[in-house]
PyMOL Python script that loads the backbone (N, CA, C, O; Angstrom):
from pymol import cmd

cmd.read_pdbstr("""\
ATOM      1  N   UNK A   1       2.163  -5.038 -11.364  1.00  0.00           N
ATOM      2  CA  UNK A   1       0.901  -4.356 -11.169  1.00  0.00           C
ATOM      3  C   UNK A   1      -0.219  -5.370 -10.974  1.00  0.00           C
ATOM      4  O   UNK A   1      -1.238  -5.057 -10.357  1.00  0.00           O
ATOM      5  N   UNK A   2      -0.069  -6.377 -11.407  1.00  0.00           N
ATOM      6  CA  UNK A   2      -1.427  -7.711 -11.860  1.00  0.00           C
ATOM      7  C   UNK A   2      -1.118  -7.810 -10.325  1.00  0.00           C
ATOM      8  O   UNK A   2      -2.093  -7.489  -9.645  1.00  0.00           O
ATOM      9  N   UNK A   3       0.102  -8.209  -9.535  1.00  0.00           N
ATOM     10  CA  UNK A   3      -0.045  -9.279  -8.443  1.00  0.00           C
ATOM     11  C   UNK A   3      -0.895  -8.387  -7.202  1.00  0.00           C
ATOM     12  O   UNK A   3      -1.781  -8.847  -6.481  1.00  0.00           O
ATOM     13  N   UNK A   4      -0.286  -6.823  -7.185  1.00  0.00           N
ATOM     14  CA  UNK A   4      -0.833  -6.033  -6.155  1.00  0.00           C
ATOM     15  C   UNK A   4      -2.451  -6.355  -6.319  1.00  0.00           C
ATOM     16  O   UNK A   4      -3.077  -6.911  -5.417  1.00  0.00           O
ATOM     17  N   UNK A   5      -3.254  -5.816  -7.960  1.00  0.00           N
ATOM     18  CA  UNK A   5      -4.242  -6.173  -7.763  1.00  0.00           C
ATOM     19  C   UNK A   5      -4.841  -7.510  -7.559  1.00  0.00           C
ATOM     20  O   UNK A   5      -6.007  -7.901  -7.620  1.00  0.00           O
ATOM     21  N   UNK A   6      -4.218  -7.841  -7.414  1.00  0.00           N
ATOM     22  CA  UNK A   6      -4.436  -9.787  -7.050  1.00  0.00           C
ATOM     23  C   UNK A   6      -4.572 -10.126  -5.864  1.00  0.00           C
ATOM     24  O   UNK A   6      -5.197 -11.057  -5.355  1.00  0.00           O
ATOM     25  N   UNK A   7      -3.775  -9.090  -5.316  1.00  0.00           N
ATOM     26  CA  UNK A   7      -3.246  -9.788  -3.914  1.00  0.00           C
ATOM     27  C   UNK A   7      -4.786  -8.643  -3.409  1.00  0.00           C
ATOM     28  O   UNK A   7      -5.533  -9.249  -2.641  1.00  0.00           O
ATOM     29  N   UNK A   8      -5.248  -7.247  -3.732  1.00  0.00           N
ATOM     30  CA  UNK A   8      -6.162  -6.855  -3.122  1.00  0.00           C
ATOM     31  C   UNK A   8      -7.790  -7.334  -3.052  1.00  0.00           C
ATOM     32  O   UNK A   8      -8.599  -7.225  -2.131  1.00  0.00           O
ATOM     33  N   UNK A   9      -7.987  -8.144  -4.972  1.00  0.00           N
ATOM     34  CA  UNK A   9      -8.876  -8.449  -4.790  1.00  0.00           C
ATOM     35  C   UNK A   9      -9.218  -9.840  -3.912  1.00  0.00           C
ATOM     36  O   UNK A   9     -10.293 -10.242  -3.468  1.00  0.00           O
ATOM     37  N   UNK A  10      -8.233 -10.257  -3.861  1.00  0.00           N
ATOM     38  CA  UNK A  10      -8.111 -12.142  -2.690  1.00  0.00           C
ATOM     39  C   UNK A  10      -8.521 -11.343  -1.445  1.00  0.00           C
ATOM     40  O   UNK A  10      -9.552 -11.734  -0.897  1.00  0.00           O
ATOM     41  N   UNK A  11      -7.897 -10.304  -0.914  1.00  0.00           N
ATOM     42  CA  UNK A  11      -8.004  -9.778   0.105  1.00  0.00           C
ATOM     43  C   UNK A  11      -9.286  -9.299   0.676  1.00  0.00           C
ATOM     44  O   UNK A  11      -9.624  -9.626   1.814  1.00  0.00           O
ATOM     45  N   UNK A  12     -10.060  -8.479  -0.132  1.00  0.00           N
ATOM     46  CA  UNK A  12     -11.531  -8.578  -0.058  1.00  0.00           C
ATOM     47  C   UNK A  12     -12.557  -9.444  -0.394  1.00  0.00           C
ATOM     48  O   UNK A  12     -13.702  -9.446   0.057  1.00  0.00           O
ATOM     49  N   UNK A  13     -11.919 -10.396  -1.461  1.00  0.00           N
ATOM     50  CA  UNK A  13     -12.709 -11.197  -1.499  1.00  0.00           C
ATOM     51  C   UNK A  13     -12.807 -11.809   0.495  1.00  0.00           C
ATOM     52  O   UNK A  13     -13.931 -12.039   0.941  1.00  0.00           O
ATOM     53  N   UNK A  14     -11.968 -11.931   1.128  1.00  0.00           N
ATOM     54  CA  UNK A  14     -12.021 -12.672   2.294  1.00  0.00           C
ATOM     55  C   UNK A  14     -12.258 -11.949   3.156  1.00  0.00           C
ATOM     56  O   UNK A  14     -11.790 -12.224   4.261  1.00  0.00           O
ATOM     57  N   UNK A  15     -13.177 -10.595   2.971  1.00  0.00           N
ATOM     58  CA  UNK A  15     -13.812  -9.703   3.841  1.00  0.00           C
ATOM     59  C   UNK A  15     -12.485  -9.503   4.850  1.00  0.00           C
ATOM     60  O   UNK A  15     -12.401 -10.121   5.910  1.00  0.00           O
ATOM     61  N   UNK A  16     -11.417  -8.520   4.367  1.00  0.00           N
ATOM     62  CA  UNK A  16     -10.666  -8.148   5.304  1.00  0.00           C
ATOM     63  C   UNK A  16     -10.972  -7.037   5.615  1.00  0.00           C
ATOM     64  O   UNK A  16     -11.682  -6.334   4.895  1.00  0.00           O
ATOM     65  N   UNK A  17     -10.388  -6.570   7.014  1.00  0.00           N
ATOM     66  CA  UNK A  17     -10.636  -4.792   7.555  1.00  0.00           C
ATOM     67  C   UNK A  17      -9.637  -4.637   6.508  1.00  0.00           C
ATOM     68  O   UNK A  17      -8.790  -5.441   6.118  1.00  0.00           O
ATOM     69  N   UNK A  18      -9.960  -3.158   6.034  1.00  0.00           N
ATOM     70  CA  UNK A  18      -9.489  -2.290   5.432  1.00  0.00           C
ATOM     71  C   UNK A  18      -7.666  -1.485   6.033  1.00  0.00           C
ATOM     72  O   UNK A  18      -6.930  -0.663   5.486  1.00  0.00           O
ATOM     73  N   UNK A  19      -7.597  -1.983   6.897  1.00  0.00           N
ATOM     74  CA  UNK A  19      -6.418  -1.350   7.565  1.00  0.00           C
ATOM     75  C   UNK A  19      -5.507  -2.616   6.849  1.00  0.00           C
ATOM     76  O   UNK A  19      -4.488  -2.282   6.244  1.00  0.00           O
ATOM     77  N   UNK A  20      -5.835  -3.919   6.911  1.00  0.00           N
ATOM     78  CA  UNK A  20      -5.138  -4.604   6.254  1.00  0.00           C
ATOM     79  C   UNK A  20      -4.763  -4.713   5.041  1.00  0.00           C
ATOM     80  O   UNK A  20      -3.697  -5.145   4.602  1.00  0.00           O
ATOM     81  N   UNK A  21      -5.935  -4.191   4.340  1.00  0.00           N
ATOM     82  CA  UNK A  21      -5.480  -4.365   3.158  1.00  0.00           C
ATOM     83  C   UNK A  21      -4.974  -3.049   2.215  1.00  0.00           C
ATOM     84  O   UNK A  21      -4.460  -2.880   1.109  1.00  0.00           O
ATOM     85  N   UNK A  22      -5.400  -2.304   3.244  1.00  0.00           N
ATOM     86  CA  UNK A  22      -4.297  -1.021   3.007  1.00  0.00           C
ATOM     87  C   UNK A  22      -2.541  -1.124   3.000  1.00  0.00           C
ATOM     88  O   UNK A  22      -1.645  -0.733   2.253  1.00  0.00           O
ATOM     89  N   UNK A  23      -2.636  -1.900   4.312  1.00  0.00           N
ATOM     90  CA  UNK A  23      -0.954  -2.433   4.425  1.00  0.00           C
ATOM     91  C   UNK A  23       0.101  -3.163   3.213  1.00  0.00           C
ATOM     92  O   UNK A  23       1.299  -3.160   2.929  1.00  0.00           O
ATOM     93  N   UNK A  24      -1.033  -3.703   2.774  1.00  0.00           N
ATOM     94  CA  UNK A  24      -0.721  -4.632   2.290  1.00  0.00           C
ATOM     95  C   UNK A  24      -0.329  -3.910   1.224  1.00  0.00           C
ATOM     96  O   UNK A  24       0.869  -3.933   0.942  1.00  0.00           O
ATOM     97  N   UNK A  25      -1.274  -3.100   0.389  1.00  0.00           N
ATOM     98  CA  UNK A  25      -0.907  -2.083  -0.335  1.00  0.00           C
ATOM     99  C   UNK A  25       0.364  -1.322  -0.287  1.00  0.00           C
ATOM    100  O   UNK A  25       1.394  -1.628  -0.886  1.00  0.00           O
ATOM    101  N   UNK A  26       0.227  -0.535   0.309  1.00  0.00           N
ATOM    102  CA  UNK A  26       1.632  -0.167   1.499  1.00  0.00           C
ATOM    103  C   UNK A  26       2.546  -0.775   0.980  1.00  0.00           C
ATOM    104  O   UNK A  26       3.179  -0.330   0.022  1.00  0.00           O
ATOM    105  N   UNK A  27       2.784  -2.008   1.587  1.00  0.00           N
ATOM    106  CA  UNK A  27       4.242  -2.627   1.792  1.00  0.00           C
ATOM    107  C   UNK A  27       4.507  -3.051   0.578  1.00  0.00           C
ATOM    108  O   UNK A  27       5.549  -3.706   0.578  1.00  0.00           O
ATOM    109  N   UNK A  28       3.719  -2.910  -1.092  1.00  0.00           N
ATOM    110  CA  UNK A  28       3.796  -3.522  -2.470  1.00  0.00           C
ATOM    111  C   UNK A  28       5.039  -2.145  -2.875  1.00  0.00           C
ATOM    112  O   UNK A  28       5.937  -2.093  -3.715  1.00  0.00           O
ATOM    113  N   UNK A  29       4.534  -1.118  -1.787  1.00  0.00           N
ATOM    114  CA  UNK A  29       5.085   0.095  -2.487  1.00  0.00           C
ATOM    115  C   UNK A  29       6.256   0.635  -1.671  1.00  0.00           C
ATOM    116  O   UNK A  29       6.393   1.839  -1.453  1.00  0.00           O
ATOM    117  N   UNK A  30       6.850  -0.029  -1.358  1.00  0.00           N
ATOM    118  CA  UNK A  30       7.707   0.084  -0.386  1.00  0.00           C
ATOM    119  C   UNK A  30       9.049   0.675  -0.781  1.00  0.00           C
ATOM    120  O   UNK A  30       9.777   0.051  -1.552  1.00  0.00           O
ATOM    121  N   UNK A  31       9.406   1.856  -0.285  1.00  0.00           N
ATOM    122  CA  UNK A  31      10.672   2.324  -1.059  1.00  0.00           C
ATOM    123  C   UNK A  31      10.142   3.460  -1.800  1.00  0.00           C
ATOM    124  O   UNK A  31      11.024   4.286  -2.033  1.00  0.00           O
ATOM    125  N   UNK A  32       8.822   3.823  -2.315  1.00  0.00           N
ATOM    126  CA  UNK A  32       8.347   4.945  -2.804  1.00  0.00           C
ATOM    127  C   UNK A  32       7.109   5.624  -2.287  1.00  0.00           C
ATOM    128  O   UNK A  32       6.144   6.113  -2.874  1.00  0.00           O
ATOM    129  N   UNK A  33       7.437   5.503  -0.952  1.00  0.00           N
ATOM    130  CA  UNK A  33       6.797   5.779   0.520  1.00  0.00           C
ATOM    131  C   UNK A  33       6.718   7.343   0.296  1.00  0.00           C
ATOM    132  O   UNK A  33       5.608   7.778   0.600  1.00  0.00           O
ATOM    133  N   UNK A  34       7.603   8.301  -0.156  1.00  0.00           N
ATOM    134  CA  UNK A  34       7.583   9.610  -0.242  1.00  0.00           C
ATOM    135  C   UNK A  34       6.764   9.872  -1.744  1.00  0.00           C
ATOM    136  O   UNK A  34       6.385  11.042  -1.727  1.00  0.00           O
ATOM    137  N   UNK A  35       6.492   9.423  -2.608  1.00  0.00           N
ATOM    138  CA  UNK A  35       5.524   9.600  -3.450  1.00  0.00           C
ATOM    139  C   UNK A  35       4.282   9.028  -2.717  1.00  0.00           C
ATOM    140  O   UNK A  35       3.500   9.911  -2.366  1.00  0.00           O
ATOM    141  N   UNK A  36       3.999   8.050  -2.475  1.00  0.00           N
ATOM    142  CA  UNK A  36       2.691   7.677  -1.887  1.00  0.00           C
ATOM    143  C   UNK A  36       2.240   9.076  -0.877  1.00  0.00           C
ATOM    144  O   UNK A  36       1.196   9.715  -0.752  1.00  0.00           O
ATOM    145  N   UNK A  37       3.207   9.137  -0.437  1.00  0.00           N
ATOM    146  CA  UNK A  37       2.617  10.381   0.675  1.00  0.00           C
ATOM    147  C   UNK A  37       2.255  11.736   0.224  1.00  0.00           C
ATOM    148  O   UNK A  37       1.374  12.455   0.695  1.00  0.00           O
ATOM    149  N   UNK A  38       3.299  12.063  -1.049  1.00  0.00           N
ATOM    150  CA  UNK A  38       2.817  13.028  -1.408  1.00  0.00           C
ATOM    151  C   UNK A  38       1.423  13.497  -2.379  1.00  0.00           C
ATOM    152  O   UNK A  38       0.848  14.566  -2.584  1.00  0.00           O
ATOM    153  N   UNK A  39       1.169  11.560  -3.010  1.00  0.00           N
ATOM    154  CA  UNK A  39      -0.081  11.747  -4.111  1.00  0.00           C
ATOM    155  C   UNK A  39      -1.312  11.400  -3.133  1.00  0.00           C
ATOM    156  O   UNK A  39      -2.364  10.985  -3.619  1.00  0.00           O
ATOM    157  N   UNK A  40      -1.147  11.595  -1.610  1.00  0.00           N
ATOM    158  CA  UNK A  40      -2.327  10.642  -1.101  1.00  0.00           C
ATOM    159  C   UNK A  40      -2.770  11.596   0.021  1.00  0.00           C
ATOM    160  O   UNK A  40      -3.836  11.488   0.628  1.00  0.00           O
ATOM    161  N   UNK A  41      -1.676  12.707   0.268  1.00  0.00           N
ATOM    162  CA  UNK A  41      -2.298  13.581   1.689  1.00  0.00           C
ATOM    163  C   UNK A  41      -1.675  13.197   2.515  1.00  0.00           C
ATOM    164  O   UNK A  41      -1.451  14.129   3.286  1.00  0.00           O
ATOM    165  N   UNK A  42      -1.082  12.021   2.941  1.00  0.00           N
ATOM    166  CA  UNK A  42      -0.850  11.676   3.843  1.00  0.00           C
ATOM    167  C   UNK A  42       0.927  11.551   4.319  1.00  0.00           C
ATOM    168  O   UNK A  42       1.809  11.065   3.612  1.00  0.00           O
ATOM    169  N   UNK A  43       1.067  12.026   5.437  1.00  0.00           N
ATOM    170  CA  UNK A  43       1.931  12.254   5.995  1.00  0.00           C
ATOM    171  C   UNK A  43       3.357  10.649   5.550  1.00  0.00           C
ATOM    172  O   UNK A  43       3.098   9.461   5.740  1.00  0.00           O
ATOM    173  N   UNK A  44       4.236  10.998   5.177  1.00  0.00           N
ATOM    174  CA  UNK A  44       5.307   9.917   5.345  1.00  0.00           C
ATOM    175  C   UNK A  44       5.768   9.396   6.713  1.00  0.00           C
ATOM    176  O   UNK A  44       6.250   8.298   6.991  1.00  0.00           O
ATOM    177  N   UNK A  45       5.542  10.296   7.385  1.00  0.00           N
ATOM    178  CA  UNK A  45       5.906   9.991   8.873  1.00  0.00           C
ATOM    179  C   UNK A  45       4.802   9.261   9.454  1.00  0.00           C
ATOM    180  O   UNK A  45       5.073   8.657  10.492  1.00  0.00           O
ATOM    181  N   UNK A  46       3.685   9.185   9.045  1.00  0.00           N
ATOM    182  CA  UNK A  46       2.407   8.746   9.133  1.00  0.00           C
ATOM    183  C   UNK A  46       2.582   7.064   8.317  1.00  0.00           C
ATOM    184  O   UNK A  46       2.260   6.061   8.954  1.00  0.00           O
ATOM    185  N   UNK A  47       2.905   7.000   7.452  1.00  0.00           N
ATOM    186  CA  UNK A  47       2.680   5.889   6.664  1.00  0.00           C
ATOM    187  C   UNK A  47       4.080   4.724   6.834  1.00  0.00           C
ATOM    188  O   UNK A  47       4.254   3.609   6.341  1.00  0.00           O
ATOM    189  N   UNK A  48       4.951   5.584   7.779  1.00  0.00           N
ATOM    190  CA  UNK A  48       6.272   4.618   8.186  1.00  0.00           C
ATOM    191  C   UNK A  48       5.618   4.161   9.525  1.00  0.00           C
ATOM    192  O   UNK A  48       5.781   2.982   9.842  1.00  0.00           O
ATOM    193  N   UNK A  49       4.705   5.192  10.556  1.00  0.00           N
ATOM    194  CA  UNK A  49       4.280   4.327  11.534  1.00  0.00           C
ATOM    195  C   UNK A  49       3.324   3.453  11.587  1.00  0.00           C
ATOM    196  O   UNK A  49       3.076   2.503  12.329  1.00  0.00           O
ATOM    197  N   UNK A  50       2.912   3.844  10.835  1.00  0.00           N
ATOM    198  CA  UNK A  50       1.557   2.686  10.019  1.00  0.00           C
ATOM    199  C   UNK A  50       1.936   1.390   9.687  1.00  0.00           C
ATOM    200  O   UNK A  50       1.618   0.299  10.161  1.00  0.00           O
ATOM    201  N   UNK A  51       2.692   1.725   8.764  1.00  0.00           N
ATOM    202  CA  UNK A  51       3.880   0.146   8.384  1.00  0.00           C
ATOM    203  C   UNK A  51       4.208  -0.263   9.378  1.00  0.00           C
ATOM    204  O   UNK A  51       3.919  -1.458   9.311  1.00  0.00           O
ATOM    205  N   UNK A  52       4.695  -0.052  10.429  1.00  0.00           N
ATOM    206  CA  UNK A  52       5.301  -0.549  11.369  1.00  0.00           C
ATOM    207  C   UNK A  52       4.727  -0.942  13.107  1.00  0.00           C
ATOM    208  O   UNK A  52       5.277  -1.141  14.190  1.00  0.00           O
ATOM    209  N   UNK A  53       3.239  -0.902  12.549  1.00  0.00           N
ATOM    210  CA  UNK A  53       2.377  -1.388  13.493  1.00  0.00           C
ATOM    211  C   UNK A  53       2.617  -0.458  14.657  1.00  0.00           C
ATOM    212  O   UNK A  53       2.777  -1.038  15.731  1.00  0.00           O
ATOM    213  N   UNK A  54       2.690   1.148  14.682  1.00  0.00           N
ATOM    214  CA  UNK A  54       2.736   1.784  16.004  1.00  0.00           C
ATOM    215  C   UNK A  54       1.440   3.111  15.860  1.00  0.00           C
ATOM    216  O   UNK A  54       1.304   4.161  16.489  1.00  0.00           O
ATOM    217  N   UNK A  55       0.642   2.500  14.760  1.00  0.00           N
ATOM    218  CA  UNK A  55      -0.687   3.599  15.204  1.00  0.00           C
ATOM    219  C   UNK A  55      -1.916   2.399  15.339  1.00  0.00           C
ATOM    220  O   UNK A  55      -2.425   1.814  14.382  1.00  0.00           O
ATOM    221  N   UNK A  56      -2.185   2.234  16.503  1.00  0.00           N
ATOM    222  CA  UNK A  56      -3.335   1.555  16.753  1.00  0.00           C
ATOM    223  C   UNK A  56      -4.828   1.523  15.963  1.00  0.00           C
ATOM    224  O   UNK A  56      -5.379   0.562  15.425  1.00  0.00           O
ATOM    225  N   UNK A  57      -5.187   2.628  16.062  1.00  0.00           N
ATOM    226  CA  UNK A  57      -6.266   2.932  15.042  1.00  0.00           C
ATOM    227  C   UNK A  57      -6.291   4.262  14.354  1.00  0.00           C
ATOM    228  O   UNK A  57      -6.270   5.446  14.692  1.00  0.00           O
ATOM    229  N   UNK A  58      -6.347   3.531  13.189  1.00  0.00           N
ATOM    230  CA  UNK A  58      -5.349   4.390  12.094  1.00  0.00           C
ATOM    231  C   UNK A  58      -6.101   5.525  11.588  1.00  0.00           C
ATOM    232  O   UNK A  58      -5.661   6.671  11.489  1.00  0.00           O
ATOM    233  N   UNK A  59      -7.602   5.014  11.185  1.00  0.00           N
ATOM    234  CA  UNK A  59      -8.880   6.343  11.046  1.00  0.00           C
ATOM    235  C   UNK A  59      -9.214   5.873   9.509  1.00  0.00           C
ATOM    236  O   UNK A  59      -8.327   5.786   8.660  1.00  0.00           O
ATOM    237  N   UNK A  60     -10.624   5.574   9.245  1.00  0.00           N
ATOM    238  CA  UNK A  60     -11.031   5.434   8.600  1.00  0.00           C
ATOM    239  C   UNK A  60     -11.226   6.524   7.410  1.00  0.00           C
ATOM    240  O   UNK A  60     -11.854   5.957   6.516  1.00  0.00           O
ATOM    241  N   UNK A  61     -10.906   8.000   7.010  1.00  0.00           N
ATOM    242  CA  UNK A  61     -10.449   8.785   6.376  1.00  0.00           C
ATOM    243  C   UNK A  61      -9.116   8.618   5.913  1.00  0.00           C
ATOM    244  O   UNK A  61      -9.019   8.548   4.688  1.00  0.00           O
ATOM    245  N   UNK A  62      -8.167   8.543   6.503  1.00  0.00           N
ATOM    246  CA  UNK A  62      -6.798   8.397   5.961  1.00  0.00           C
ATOM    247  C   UNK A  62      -6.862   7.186   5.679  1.00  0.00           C
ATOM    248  O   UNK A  62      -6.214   7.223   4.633  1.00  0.00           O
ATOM    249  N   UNK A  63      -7.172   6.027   5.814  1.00  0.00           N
ATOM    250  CA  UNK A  63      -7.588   4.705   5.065  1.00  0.00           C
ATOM    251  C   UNK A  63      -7.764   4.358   3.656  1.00  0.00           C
ATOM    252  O   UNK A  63      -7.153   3.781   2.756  1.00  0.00           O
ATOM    253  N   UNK A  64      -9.249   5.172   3.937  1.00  0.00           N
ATOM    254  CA  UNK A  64      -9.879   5.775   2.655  1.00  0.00           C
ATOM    255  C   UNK A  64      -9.031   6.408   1.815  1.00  0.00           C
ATOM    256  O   UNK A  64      -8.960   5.718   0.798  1.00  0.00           O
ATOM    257  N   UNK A  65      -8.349   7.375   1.720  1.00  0.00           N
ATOM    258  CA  UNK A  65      -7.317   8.201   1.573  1.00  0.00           C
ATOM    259  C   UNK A  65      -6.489   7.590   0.669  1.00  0.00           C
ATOM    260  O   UNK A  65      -6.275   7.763  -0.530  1.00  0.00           O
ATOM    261  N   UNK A  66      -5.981   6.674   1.680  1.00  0.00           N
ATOM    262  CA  UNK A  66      -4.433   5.874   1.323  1.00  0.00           C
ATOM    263  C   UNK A  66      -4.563   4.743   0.146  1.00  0.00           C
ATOM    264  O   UNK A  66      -3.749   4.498  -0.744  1.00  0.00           O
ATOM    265  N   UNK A  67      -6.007   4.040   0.442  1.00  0.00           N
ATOM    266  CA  UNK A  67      -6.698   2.816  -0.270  1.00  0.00           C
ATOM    267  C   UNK A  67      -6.627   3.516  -2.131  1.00  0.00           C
ATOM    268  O   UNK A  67      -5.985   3.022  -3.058  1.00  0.00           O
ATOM    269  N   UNK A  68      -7.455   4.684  -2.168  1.00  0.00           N
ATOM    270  CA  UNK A  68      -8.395   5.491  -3.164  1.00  0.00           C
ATOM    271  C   UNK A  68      -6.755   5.311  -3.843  1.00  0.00           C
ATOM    272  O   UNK A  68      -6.473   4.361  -4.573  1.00  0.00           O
ATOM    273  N   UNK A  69      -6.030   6.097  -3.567  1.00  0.00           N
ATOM    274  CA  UNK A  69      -4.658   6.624  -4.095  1.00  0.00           C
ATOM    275  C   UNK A  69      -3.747   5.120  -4.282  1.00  0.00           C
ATOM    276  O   UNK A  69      -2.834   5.524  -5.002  1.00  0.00           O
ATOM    277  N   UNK A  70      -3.525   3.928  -4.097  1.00  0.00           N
ATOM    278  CA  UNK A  70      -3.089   2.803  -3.813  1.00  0.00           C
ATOM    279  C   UNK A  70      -3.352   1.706  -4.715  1.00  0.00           C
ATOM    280  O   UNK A  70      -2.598   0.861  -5.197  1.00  0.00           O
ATOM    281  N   UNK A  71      -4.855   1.952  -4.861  1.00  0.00           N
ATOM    282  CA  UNK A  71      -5.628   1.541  -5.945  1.00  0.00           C
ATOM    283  C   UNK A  71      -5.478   1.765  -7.044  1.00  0.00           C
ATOM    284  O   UNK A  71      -5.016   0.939  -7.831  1.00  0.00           O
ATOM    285  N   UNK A  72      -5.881   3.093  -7.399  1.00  0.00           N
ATOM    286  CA  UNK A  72      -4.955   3.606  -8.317  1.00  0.00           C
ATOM    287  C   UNK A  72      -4.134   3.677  -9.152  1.00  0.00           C
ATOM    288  O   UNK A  72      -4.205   3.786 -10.376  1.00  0.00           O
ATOM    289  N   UNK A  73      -3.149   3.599  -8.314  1.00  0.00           N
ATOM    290  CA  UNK A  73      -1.901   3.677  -9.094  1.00  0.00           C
ATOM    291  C   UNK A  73      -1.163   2.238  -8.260  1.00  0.00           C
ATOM    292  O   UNK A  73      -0.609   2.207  -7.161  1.00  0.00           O
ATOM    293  N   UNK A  74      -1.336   1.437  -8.968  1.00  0.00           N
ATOM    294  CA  UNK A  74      -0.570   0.139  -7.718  1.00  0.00           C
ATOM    295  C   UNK A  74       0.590  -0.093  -7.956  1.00  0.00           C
ATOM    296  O   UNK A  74       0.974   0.437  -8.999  1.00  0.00           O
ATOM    297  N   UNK A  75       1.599  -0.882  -7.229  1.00  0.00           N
ATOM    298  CA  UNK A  75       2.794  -0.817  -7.216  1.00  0.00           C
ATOM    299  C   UNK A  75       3.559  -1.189  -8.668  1.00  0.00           C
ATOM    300  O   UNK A  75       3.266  -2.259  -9.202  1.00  0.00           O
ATOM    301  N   UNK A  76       4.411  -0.416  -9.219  1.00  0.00           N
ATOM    302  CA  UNK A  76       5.354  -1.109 -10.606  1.00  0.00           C
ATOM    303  C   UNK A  76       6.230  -1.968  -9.881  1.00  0.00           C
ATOM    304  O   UNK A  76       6.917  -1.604  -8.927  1.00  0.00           O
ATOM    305  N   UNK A  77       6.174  -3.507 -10.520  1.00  0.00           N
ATOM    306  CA  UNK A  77       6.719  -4.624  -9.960  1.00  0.00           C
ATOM    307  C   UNK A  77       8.006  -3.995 -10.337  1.00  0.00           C
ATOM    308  O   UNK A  77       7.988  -3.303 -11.355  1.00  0.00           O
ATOM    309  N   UNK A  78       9.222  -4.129  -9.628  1.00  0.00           N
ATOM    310  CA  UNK A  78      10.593  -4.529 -10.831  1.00  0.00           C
ATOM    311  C   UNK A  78      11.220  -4.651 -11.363  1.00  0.00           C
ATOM    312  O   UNK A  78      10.890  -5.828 -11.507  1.00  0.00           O
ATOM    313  N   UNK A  79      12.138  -4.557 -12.048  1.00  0.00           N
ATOM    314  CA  UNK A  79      12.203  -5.924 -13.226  1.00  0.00           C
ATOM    315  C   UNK A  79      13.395  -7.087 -12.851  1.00  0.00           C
ATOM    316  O   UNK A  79      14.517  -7.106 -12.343  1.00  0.00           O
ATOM    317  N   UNK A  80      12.654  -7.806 -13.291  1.00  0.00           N
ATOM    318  CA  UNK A  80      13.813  -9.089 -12.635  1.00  0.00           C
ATOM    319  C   UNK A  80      15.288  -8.587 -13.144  1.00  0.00           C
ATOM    320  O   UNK A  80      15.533  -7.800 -14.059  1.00  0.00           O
ATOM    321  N   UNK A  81      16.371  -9.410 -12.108  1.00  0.00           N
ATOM    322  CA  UNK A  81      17.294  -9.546 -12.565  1.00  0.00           C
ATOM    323  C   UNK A  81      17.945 -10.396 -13.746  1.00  0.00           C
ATOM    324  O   UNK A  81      18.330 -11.565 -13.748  1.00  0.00           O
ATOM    325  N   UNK A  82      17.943  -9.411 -14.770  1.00  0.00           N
ATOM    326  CA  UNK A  82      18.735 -10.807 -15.615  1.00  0.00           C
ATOM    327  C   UNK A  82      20.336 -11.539 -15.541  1.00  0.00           C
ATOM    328  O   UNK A  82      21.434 -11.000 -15.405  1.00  0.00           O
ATOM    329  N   UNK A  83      20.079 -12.536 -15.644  1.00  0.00           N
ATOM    330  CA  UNK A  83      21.355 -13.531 -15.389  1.00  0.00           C
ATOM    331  C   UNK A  83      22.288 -13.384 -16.787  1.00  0.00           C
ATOM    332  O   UNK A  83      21.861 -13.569 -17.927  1.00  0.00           O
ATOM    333  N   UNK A  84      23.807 -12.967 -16.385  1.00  0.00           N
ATOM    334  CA  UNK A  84      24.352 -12.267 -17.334  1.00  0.00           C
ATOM    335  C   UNK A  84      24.830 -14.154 -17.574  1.00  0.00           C
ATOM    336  O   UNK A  84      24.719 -15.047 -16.734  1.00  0.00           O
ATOM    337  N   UNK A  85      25.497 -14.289 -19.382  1.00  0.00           N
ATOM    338  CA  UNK A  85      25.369 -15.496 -19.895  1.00  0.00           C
ATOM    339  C   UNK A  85      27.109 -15.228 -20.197  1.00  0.00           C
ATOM    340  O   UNK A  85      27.780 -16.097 -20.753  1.00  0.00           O
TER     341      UNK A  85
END
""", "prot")
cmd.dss("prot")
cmd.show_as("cartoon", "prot")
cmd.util.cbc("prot")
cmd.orient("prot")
């Protein structure tokens, strides 16, 4: 959870567009793509083409949207593998 918010506040700190650092978000949560979609409004079919660089401009509402909800609740790292002894 620390690194997502880590990785978002570096991210604004360096004045990024928001589509990026939505992604970025995104891809922390990767694999629980059908919860994100369902706590955020937003379409899964929407947020796989998003990931995958095939909606050009994505819309500053569903952004908003995706960010608000992302924020939130940020990705559960995990847990490492432990090395059996």
């Amino acid at each position: 959870m620390l690194d997502a918010i880590a990785i978002f506040c570096y991210l604004l700190a360096m004045n990024t567009n928001l589509d990026h650092v939505v992604l970025t978000l995104l891809n922390a949560r990767k694999g629980d793509w059908q919860k994100v979609a369902a706590d955020s409004g937003v379409s899964y079919s929407w947020l796989s083409k998003f990931a995958n660089g095939h909606i050009g401009n994505p819309g500053y509402s569903t952004l908003t949207k995706l960010h608000a909800m992302l924020s939130a609740a940020p990705a559960i790292p995990e847990p490492e593998a432990k090395a059996e002894a």
